[in-house]
C-alpha positions as CSV (number, residue, x, y, z in Angstrom):
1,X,-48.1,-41.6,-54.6
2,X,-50.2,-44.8,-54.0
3,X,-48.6,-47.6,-52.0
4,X,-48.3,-50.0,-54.7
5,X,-45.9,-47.7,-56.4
6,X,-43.5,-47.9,-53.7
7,X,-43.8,-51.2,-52.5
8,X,-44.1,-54.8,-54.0
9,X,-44.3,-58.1,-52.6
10,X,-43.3,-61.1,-54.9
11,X,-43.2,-64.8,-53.6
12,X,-40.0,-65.2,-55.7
13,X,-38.6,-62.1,-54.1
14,X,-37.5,-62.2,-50.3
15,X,-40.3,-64.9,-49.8
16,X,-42.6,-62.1,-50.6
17,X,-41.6,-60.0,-48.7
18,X,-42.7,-56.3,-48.9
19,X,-39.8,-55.1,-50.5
20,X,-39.1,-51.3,-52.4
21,X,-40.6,-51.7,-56.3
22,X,-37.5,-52.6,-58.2
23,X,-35.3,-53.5,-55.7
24,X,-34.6,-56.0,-53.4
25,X,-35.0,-54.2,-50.8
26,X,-37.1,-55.0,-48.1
27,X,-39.2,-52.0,-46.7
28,X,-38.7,-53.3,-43.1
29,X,-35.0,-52.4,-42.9
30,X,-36.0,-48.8,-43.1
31,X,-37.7,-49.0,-40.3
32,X,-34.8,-51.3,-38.6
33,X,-32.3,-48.6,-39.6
34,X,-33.7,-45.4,-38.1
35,X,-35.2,-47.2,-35.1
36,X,-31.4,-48.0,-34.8
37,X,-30.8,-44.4,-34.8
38,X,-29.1,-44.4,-38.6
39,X,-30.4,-41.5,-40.8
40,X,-32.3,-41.7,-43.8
41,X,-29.0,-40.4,-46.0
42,X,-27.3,-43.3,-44.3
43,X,-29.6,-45.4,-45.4
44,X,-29.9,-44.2,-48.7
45,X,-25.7,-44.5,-48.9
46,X,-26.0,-48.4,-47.8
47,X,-29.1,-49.3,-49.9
48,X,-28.7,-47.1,-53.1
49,X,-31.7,-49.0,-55.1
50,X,-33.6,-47.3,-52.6
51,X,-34.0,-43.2,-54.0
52,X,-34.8,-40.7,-51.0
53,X,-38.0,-39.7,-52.5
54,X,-38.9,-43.4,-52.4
55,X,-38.3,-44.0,-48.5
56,X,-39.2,-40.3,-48.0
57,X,-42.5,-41.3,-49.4
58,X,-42.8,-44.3,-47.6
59,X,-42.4,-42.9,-44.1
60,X,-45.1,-40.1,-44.7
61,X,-47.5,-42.6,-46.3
62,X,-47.1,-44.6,-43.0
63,X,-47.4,-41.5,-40.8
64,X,-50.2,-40.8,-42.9
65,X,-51.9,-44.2,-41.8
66,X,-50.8,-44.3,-38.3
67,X,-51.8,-41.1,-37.3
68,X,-55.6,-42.0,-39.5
69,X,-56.4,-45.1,-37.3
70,X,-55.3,-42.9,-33.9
């Protein structure tokens, strides 16, 4: 799955920022919500827009790049 089909950033949308495609969403309260030690089912419940596969997806592709540049 290629970043641009979980992610979007519109202008008109959050002041463009990167937010889950077709939501609102922005992809930074993921990370705010397991870094406050909420899980990603929790997250899920609170923002359900947001499909698991979609932030499940998210998390590995930014593994993926951290772990690349390391």
């Amino acid at each position: 799955m290629k970043a641009s089909d979980l992610i979007t950033t519109d202008p008109d949308i959050l002041g463009g920022a990167p937010v889950f495609k077709g939501t609102r969403v922005p992809v930074k309260t993921l990370f705010d919500y397991l870094g406050n030690n909420y899980t990603l089912g929790e997250f899920v419940e609170c923002f359900p827009a947001v499909t698991r596969e979609a932030a499940r997806a998210l998390l590995e592709r930014s593994e993926s790049a951290l772990l690349a540049v390391a």
